[in-house]
C-alpha positions as a Markdown table, in Angstrom:
| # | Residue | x | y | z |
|---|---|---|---|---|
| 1 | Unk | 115.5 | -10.8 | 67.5 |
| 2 | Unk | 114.0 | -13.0 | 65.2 |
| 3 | Unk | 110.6 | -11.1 | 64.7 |
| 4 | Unk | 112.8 | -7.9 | 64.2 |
| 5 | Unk | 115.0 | -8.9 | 61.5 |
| 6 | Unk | 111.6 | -9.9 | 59.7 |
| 7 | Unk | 110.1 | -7.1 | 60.4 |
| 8 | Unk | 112.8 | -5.1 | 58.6 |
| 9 | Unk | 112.5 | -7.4 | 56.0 |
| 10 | Unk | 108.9 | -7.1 | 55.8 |
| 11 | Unk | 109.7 | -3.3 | 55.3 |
| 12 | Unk | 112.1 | -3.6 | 52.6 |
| 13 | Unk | 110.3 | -5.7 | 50.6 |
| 14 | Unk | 107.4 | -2.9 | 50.6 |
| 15 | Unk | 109.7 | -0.4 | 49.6 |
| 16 | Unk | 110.9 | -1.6 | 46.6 |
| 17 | Unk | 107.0 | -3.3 | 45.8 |
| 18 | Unk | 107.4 | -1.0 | 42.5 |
| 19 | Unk | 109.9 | -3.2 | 41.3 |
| 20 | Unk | 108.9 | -6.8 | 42.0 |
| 21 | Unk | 105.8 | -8.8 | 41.3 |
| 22 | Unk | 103.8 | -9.9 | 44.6 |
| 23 | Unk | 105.1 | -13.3 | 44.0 |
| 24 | Unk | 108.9 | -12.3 | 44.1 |
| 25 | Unk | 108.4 | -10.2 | 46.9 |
| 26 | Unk | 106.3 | -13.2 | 49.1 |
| 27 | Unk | 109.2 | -15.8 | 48.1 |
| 28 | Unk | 111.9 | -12.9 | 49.4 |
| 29 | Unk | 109.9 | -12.8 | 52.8 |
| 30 | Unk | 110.3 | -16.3 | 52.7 |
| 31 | Unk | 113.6 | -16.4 | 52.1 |
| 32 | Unk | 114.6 | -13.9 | 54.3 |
| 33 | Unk | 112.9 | -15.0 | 57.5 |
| 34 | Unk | 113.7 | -18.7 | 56.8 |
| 35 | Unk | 117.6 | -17.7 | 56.3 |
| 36 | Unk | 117.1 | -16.0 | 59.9 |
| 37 | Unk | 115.4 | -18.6 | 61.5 |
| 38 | Unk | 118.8 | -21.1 | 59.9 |
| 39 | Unk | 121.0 | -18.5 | 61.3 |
| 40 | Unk | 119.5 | -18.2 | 64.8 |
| 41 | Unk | 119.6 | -21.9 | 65.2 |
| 42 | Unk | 123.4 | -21.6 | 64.2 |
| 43 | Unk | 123.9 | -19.1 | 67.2 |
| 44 | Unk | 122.4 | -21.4 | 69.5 |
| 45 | Unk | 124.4 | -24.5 | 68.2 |
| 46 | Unk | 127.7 | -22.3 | 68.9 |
| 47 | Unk | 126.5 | -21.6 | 72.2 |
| 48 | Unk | 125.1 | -24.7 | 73.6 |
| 49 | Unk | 126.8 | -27.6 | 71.6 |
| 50 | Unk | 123.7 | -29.8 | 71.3 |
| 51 | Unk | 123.9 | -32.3 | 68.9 |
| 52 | Unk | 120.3 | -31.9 | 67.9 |
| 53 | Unk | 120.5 | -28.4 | 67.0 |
| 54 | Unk | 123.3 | -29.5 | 65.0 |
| 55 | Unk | 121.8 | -32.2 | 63.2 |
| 56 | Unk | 118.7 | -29.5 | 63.6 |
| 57 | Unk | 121.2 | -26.5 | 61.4 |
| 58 | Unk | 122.1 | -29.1 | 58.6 |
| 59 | Unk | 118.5 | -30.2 | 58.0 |
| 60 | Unk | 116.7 | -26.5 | 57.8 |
| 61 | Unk | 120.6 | -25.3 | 55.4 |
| 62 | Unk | 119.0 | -28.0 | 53.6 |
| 63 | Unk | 115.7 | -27.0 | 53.0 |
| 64 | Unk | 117.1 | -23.2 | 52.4 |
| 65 | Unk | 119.2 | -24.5 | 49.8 |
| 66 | Unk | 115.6 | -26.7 | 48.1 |
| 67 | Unk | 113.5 | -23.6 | 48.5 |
| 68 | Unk | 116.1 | -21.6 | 46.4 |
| 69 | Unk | 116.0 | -23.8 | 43.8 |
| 70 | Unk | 112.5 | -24.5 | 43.8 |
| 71 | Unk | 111.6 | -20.6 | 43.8 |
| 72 | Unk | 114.1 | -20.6 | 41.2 |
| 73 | Unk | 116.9 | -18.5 | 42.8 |
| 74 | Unk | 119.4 | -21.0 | 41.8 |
| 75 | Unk | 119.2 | -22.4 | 38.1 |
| 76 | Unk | 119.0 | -26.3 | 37.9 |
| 77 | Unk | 120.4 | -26.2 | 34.3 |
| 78 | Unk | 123.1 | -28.1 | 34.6 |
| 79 | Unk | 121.4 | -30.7 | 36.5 |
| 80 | Unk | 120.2 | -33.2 | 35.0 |
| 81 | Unk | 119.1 | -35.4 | 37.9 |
| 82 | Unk | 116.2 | -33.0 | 39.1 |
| 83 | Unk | 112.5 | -32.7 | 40.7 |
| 84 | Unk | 111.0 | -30.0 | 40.0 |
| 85 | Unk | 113.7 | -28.1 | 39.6 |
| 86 | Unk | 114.9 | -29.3 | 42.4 |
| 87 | Unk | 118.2 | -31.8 | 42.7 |
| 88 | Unk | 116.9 | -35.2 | 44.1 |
| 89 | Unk | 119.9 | -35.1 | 46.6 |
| 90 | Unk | 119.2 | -32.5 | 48.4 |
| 91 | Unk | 115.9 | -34.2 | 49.1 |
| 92 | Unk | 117.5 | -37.4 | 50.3 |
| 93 | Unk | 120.2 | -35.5 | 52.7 |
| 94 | Unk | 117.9 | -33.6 | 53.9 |
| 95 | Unk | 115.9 | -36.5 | 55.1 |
| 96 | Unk | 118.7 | -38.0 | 56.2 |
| 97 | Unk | 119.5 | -34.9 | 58.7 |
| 98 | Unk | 115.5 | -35.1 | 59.7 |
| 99 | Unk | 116.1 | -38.3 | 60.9 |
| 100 | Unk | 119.1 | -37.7 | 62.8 |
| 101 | Unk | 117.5 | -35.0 | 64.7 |
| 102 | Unk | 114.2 | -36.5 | 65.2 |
| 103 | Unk | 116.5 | -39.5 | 67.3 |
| 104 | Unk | 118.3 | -36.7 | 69.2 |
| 105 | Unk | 115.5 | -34.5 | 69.9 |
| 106 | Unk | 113.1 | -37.6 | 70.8 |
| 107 | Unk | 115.5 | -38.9 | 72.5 |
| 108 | Unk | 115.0 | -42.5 | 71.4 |
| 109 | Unk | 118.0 | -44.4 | 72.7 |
| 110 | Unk | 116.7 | -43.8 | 75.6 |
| 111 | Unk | 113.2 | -44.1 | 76.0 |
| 112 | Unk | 113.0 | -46.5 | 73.3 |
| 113 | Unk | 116.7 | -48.3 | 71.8 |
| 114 | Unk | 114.5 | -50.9 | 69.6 |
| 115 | Unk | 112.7 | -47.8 | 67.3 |
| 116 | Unk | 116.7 | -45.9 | 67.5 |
| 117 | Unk | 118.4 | -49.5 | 66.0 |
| 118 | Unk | 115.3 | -49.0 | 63.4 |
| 119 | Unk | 116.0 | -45.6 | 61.9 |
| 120 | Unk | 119.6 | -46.1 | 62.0 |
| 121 | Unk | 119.4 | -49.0 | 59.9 |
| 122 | Unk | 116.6 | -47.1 | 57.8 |
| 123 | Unk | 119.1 | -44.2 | 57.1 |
| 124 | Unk | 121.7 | -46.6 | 54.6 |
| 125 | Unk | 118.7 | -46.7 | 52.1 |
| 126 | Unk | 118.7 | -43.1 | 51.6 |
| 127 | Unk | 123.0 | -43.1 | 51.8 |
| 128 | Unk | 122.6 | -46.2 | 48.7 |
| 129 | Unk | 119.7 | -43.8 | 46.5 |
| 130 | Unk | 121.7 | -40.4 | 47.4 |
| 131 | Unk | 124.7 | -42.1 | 45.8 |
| 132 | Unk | 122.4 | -43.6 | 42.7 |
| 133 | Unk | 121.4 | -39.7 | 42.6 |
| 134 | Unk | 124.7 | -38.2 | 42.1 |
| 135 | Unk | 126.1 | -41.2 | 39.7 |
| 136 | Unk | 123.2 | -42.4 | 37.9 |
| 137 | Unk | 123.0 | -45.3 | 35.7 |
| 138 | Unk | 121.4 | -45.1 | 32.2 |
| 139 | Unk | 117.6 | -45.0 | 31.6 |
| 140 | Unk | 117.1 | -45.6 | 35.4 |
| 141 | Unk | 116.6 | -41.7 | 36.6 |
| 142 | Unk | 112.7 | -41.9 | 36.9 |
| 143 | Unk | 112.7 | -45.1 | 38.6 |
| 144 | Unk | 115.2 | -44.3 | 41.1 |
| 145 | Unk | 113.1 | -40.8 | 41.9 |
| 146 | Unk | 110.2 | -42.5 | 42.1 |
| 147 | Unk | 111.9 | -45.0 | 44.9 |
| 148 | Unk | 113.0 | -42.2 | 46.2 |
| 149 | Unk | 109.7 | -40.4 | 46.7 |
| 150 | Unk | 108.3 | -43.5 | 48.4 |
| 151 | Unk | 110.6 | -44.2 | 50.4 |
| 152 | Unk | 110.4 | -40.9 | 52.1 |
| 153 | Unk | 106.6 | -41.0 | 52.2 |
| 154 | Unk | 106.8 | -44.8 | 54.7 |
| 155 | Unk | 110.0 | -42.6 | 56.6 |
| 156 | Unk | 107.7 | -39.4 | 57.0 |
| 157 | Unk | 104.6 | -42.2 | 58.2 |
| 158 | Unk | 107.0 | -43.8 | 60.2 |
| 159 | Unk | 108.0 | -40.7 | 62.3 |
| 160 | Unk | 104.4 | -39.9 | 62.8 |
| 161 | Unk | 103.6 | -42.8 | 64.2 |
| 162 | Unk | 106.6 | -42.9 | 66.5 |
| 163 | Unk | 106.2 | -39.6 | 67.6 |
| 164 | Unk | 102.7 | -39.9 | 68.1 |
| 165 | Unk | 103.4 | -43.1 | 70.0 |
| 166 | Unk | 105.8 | -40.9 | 72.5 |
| 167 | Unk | 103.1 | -38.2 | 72.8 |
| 168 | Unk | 99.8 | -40.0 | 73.3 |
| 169 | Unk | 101.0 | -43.1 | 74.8 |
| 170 | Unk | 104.1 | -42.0 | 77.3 |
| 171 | Unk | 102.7 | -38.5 | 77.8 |
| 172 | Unk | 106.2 | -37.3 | 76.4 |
| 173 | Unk | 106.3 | -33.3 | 76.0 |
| 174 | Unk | 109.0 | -32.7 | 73.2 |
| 175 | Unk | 106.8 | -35.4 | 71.0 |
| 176 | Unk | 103.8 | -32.7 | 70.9 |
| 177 | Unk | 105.8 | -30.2 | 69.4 |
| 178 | Unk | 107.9 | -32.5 | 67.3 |
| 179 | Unk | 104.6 | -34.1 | 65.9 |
| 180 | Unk | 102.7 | -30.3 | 65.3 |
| 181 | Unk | 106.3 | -29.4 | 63.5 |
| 182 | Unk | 106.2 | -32.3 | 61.6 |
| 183 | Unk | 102.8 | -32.0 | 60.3 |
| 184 | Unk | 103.7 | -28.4 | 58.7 |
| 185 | Unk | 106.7 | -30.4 | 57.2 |
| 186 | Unk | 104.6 | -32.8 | 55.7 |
| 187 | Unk | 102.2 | -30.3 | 54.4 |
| 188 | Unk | 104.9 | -29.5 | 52.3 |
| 189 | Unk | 106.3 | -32.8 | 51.3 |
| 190 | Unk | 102.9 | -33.8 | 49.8 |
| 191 | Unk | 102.3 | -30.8 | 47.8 |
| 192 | Unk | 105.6 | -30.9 | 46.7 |
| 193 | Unk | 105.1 | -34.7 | 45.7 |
| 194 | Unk | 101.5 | -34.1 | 44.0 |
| 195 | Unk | 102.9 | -31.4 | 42.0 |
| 196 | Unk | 105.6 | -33.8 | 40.5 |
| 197 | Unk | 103.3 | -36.5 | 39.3 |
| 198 | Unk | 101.0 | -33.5 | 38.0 |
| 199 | Unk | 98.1 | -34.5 | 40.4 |
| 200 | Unk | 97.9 | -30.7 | 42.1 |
| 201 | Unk | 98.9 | -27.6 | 39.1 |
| 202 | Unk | 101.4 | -26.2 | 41.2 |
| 203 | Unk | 100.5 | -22.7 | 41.4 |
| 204 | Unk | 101.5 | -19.0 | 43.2 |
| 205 | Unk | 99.2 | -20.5 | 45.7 |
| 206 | Unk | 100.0 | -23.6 | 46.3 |
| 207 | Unk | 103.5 | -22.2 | 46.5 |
| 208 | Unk | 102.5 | -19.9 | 49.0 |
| 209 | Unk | 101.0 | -23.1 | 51.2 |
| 210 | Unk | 104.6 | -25.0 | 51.5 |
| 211 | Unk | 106.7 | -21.7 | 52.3 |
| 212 | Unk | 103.9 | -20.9 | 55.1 |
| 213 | Unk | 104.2 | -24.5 | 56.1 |
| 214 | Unk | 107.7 | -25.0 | 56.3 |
| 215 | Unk | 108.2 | -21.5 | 58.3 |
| 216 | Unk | 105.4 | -22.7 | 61.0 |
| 217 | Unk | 107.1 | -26.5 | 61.2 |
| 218 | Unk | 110.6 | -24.3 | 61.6 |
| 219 | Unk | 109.3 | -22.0 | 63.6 |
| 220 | Unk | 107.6 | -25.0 | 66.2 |
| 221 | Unk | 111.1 | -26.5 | 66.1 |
| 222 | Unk | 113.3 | -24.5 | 66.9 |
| 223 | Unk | 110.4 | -23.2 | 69.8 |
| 224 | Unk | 110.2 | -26.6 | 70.8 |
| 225 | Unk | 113.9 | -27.6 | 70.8 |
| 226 | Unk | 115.1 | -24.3 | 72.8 |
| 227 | Unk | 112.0 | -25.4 | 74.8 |
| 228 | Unk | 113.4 | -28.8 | 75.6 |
| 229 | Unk | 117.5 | -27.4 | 76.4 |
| 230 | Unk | 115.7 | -24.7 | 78.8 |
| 231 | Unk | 113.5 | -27.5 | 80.9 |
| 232 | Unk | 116.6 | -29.8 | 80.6 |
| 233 | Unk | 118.8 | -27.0 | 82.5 |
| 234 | Unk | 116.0 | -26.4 | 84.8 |
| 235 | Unk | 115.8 | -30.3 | 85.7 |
| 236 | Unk | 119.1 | -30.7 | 86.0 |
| 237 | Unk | 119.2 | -27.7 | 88.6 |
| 238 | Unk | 116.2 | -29.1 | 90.5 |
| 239 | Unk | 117.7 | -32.5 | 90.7 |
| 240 | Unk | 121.3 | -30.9 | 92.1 |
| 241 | Unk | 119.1 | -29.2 | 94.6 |
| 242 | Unk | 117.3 | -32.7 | 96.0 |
| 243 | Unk | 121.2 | -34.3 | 95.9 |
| 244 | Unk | 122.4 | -31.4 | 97.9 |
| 245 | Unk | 119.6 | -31.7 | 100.5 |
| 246 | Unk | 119.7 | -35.3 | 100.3 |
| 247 | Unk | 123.3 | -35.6 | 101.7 |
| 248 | Unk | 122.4 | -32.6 | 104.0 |
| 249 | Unk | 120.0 | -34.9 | 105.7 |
| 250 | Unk | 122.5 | -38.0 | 105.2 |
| 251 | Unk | 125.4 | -36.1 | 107.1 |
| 252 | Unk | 122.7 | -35.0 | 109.8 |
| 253 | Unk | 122.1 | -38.9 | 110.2 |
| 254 | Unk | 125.2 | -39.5 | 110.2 |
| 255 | Unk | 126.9 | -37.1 | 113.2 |
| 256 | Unk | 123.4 | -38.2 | 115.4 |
| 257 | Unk | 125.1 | -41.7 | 114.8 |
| 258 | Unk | 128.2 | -40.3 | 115.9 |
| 259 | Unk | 126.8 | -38.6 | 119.0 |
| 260 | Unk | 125.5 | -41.7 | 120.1 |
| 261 | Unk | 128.6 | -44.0 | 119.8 |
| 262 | Unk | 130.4 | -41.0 | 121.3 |
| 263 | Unk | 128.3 | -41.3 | 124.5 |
| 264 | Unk | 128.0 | -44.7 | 124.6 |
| 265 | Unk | 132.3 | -44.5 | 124.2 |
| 266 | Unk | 132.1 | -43.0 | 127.5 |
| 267 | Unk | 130.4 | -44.8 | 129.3 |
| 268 | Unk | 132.3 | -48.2 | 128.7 |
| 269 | Unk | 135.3 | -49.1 | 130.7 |
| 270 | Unk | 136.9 | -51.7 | 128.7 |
| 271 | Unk | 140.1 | -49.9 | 127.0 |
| 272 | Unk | 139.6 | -52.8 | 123.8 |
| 273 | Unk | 135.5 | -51.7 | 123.0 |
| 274 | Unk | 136.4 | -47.9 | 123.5 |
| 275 | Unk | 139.1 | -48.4 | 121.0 |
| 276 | Unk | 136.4 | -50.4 | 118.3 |
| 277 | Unk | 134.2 | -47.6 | 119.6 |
| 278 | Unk | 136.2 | -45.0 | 118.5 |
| 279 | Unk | 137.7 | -47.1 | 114.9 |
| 280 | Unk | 133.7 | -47.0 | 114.0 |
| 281 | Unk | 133.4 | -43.3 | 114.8 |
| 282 | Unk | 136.2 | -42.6 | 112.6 |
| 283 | Unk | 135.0 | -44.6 | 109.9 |
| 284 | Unk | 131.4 | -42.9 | 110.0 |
| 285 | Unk | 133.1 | -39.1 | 110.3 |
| 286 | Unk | 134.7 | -40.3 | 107.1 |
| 287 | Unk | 131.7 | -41.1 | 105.2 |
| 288 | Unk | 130.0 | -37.6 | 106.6 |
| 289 | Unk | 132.5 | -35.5 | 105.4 |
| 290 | Unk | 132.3 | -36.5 | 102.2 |
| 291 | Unk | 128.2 | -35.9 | 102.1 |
| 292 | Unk | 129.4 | -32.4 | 104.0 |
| 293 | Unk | 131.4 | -31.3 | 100.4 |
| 294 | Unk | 129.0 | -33.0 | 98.2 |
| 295 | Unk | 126.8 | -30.1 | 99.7 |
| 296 | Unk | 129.1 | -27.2 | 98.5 |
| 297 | Unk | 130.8 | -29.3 | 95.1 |
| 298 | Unk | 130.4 | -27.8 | 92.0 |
| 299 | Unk | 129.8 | -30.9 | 90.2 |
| 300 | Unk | 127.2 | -33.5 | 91.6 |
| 301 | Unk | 127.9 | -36.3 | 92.5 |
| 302 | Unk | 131.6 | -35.5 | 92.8 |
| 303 | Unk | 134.0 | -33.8 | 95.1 |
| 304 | Unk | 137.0 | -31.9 | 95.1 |
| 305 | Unk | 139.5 | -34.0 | 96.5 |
| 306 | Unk | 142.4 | -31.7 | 97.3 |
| 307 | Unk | 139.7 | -30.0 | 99.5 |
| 308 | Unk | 138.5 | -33.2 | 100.9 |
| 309 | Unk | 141.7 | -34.8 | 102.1 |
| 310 | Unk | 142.8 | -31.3 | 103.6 |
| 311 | Unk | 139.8 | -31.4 | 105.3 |
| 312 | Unk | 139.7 | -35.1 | 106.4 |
| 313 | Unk | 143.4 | -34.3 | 107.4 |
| 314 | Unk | 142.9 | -31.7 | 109.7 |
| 315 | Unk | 141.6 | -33.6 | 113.1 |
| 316 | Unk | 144.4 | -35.9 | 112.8 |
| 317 | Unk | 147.1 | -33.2 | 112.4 |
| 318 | Unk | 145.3 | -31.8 | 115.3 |
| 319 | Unk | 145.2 | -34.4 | 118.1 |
| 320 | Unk | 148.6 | -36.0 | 116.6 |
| 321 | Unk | 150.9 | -32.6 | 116.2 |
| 322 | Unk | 154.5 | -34.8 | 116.8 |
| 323 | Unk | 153.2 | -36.4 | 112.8 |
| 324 | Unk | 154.2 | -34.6 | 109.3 |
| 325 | Unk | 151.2 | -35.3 | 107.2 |
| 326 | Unk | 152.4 | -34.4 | 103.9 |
| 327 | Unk | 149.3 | -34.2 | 101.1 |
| 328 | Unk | 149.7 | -34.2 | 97.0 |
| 329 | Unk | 146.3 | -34.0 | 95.3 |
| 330 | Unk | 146.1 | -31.0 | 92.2 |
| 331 | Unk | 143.3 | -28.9 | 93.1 |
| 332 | Unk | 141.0 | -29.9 | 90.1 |
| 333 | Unk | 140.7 | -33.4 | 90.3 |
| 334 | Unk | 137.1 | -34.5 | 91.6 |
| 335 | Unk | 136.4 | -38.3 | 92.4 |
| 336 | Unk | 132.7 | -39.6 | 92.6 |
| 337 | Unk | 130.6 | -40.8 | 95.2 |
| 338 | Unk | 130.5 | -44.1 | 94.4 |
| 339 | Unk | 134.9 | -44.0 | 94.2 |
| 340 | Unk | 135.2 | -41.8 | 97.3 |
| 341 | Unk | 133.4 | -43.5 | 99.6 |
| 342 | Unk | 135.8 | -46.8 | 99.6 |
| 343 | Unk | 139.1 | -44.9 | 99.3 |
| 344 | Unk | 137.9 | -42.5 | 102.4 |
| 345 | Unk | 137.6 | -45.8 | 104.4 |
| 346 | Unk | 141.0 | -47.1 | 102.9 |
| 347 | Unk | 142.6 | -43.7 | 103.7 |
| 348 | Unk | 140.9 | -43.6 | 107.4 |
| 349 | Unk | 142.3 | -47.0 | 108.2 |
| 350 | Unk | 145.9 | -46.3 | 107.0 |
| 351 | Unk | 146.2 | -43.4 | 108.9 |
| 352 | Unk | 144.5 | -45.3 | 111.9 |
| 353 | Unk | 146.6 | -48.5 | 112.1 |
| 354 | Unk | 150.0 | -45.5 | 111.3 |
| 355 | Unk | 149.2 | -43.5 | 114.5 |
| 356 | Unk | 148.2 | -47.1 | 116.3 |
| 357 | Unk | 151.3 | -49.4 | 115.5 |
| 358 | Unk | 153.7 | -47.6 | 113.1 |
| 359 | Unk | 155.6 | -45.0 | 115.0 |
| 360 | Unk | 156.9 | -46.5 | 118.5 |
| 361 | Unk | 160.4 | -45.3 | 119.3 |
| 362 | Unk | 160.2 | -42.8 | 116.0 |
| 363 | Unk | 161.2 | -39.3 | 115.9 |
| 364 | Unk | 160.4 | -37.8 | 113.0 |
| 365 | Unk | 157.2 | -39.1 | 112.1 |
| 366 | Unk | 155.7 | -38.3 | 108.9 |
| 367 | Unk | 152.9 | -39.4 | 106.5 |
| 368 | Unk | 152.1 | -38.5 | 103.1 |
| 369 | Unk | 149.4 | -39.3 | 100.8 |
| 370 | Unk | 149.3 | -38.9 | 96.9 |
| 371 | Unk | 146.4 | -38.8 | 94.7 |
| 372 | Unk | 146.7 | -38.4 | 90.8 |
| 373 | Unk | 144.9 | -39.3 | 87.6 |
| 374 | Unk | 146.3 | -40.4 | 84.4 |
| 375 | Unk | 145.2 | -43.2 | 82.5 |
| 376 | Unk | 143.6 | -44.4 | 85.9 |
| 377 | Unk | 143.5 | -43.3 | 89.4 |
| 378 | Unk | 146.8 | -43.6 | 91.7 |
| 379 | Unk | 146.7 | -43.2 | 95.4 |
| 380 | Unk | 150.1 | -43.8 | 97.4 |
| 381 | Unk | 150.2 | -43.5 | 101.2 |
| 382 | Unk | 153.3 | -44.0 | 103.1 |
| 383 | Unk | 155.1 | -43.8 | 106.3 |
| 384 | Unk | 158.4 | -43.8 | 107.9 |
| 385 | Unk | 157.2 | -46.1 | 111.1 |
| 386 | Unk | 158.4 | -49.7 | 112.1 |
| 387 | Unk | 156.3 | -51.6 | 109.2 |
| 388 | Unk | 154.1 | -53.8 | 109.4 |
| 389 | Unk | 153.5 | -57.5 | 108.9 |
| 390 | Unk | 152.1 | -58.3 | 106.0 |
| 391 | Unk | 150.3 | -61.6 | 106.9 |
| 392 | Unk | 148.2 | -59.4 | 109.7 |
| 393 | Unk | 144.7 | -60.7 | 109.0 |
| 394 | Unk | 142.9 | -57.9 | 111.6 |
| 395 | Unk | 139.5 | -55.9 | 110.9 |
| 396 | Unk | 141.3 | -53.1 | 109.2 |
| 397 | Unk | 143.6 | -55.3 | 106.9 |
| 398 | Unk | 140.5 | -57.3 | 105.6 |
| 399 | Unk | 138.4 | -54.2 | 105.0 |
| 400 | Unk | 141.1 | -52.3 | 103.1 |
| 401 | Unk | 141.5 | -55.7 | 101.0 |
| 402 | Unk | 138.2 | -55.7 | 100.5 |
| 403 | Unk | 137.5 | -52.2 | 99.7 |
| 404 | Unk | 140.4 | -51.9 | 97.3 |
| 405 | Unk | 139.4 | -55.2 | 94.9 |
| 406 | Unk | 135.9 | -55.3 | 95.4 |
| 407 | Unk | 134.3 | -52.1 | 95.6 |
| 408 | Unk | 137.4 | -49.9 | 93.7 |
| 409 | Unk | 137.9 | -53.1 | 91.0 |
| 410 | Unk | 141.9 | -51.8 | 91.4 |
| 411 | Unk | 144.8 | -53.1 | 92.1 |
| 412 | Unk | 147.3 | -52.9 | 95.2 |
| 413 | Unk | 150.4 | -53.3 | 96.5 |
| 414 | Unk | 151.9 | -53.1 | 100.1 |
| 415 | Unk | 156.1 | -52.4 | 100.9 |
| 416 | Unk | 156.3 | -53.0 | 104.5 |
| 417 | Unk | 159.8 | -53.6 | 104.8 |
| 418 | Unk | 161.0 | -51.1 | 106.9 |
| 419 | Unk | 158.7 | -48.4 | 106.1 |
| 420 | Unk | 155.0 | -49.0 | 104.9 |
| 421 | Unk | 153.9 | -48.4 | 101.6 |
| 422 | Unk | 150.2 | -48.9 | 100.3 |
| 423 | Unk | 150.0 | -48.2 | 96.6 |
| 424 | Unk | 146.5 | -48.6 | 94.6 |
| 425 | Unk | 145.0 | -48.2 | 91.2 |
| 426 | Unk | 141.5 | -48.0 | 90.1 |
């Protein structure tokens, strides 16, 4: 799309070549395929959300906006704080955007926090000159451009060198492109510079050199940042795949543990160890249903919990038809790994010690279990049985204890009078 708007630009520009000089016409090119390349980038940012493209958007507006002062598009008369013909705060914002999407795009806070802090604190400087630029005090205009034009020259050395750290040193892809982009940035920058303290005569030419940089640097970028979203999706898919297969072959682990408890259940005769026989099996089928929908989840790492508990539900409404299970989970909430696998074991142990010990001489029994999520997580499970006592220190008392403070960090509360009534937050 891009090559085809400036194509047609290319085309008008020829048309009318009667009427403009060759160096209008080349800055118009310029103009015109920069202001698509801005635009594109705009598109992307509305579709994608990356905070790099926007910081990406402001910094290339920027540069438009420079370049149509400096080919003298926009008149500078009634600025008096100027370079070139150029307002010195434009300069310093745009920097300031440069630097926010070279921390994005290089992802610094990640690979490297120390050099983030760094260009963070590096960024008040330009904030504290961009202010000086707009309010200036008396007799101090050339100094504070000249400060200004320094300090940008050790910023523009210091993201070579940290890009070219990230590139040669940890082999990182996105710092080859940001470090061939920023050289046609640079290219700019210096001629730009020269020309102010008169060391290059800045002519059609040299003119010609910046535009053709600064389209190749925003050309690389935006390549190299569309680049980088593209592999990051790609990653992301490949890594959902290796989850997916990964709990495949835990749940496969799991039921071969099963089948072997399961046969060694039968062939015990002592009623106690096939009853802790079957409390581990019960446990384990727990913990492999959940890796069974982490296989079909739409987010990983999480799963549906309304689907879960229906699921985890079933066998017991199955083998124990004289019991109401009642379930209240919305359909969208999804709970994590590392939160599911505690609560299943909590949930498979209430329901255990209610079919064990709560509903002698009851008949009506019901059960019901409630999970929501407001500020935190809220799971209720209750009965109608006998109750229980509270000061029961068995296997499945300790390890609900222990699951619920320790591995959920919540809190719980138990109403056993009468009824029983296990309510927890995490």
């Amino acid at each position: 799309m891009l090559k085809i708007f400036s194509g047609l630009l290319l085309l008008s520009v020829y048309a009318n070549a009667a009427s403009f000089e060759l160096y209008e016409q080349l800055n118009l090119l310029f103009l015109g395929a920069f202001g698509m390349i801005v635009l594109y980038n705009l598109a992307y940012y509305l579709v994608i959300k990356d905070k790099a493209y926007a910081d990406y958007f402001l910094f290339h507006v920027l540069v438009f906006v420079i370049m149509l002062f400096y080919t003298g598009v926009f008149d500078d008369g009634l600025l008096e704080f100027s370079m070139k013909g150029v307002p010195v705060g434009f300069f310093l914002l745009a920097v300031l955007a440069l630097l926010s999407f070279s921390r994005n795009f290089l992802n610094l806070q990640k690979i490297n926090s120390n050099a983030d802090k760094y260009i963070i604190y590096l960024q008040y400087p330009l904030l504290v000159l961009f202010a000086l630029s707009v309010f200036p005090i008396t007799n101090t205009i050339s100094i504070i451009v000249n400060i200004a034009i320094v300090y940008i020259i050790l910023l523009a050395f210091l993201l070579v060198g940290i890009s070219s750290y990230l590139s040669l040193a940890k082999k990182e892809v996105y710092a080859y492109f940001y470090l061939v982009g920023l050289m046609g940035l640079l290219i700019s920058v210096i001629i730009a510079f020269l020309s102010y303290f008169d060391v290059l005569d800045l002519s059609p030419k040299m003119t010609y050199i910046i535009e053709f940089s600064l389209l190749l640097e925003s050309i690389i970028f935006s390549f190299a940042i569309s680049y980088k979203h593209k592999d990051g999706i790609l990653k992301l898919r490949q890594n959902e795949l290796l989850f997916k297969e990964l709990s495949h072959r835990v749940q496969n682990n799991l039921q071969s543990i099963i089948s072997i408890l399961t046969l060694q259940q039968s062939r015990v005769k002592e009623i106690d160890v096939k009853e802790y026989l079957q409390d581990t099996i019960s446990r384990i089928r727990s913990i492999s249903l959940m890796h069974e929908n982490l296989q079909n989840s739409k987010h990983v790492g999480a799963v549906n919990m309304s689907e879960y508990l229906d699921a985890m539900l079933e066998p017991y409404k199955v083998l124990n038809k004289e019991i109401t299970f009642t379930l209240s989970c919305k359909e969208d909430l999804f709970l994590s790994v590392e939160k599911l696998t505690p609560l299943a074991l909590i949930i498979n142990e209430l329901i255990t010690n209610s079919i064990k010990h709560a509903f002698l001489n009851i008949e009506d029994p019901k059960v019901s279990i409630t999970l929501k999520k407001e500020n935190t997580y809220s799971f209720i499970y209750a009965d109608n049985g006998v109750g229980y006592d509270k000061h029961n220190k068995s296997l499945g008392s300790l390890l609900i204890q222990n699951l619920s403070t320790s591995q959920l960090k919540g809190e719980y509360s138990v109403d056993s009078k009468e009824k029983y009534l296990f309510s927890l937050k995490f």
